[in-house]
N, C-alpha and C positions, 0 to 999 in steps of 0.2 A: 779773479778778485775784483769786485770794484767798491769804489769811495762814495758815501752819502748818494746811495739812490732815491731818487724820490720813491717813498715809501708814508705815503700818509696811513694807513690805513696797519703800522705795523704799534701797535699798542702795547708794545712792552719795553721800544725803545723812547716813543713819546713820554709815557710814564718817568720812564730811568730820566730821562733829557729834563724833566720838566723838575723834579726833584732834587738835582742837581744845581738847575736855575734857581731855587729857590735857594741854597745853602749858600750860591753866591750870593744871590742877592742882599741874603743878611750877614753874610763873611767879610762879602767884597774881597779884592786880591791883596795877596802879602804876606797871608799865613803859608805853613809849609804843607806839605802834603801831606801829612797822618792826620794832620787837624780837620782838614778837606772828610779825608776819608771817615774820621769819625762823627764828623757832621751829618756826613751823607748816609750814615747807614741808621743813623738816629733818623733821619726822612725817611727811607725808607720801611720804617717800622713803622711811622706816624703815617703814610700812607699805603701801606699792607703791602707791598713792593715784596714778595719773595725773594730773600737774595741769601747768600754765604759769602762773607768776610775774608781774605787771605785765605782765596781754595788753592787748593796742591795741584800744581801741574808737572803732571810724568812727562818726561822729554824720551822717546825711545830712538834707537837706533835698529833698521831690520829686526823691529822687533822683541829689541833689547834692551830696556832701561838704562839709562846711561845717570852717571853721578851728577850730582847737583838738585837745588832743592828751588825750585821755581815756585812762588805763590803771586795766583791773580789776584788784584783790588779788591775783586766784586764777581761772581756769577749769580745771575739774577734771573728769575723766572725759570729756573733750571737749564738755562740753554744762553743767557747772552753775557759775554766776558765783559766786563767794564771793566777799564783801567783807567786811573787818575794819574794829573799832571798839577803839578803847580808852576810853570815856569811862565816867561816873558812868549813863549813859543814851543809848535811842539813842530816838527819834521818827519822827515823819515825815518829814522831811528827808533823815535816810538810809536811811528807808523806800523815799522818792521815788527816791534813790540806784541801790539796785538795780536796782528796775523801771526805772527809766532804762534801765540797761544791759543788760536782760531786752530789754524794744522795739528797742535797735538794734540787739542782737548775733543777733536772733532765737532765742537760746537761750529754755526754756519755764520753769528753776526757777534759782531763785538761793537764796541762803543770807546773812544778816546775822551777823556773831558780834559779839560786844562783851566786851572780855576787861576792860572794867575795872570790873566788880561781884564781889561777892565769891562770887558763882560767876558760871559763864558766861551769859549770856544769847546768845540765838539765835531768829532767826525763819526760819522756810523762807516761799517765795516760791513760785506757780505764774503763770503771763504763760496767763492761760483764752483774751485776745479781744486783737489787738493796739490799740497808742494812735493 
């Protein structure tokens, strides 16, 4: 797994990243996170951004679906997991977050945003080798 590779050239997380920038830029930080979230997929529709809302992620064990009901943020272009933050900071926690949702959805990149600094902070995600 590695953190924000240099990746110019990857146009569906510029896109995501840039759209994002914009909902802060007119939000700015302090709102909570559904507010985030419904901004941004209102962008995304104003910028033809492919994405699905609260998609379903299945957690399996060998195999076997195990209990519980995980929904991503955002799957976008049909393959990149975006999940939102609104806090002062994000960590490893909801580092682990992502990649969680990278290993079961088999998707290969995700995206972390975090709207509540006073700009955006953001991490991109590559899933190299599975868990």
């Amino acid at each position: 797994m590695t953190i924000n590779p240099v990746e110019p050239t990857d146009s569906r997380t510029f896109a995501i990243i840039g759209a994002a920038m914009e909902v802060h830029r007119v939000l700015g930080s302090g709102f909570l996170e559904v507010l985030y979230r419904d901004a941004l997929a209102i962008e995304f529709g104003l910028r033809m951004i492919p994405f699905m809302a609260e998609a379903p992620c299945q957690v399996t064990y060998k195999s076997h679906p195990l209990r519980g009901h995980y929904r991503m943020d955002f799957i976008c272009f049909d393959s990149v997991v975006v999940e939102i933050k609104a806090r002062f900071g994000t960590g490893p926690a909801e580092q682990a977050q992502v990649l969680s949702y990278l290993a079961a959805t088999g998707h290969k990149t995700g995206l972390l945003l975090n709207f509540g600094a006073a700009k955006l902070e953001y991490k991109r995600f590559i899933l190299t080798k599975p868990r």
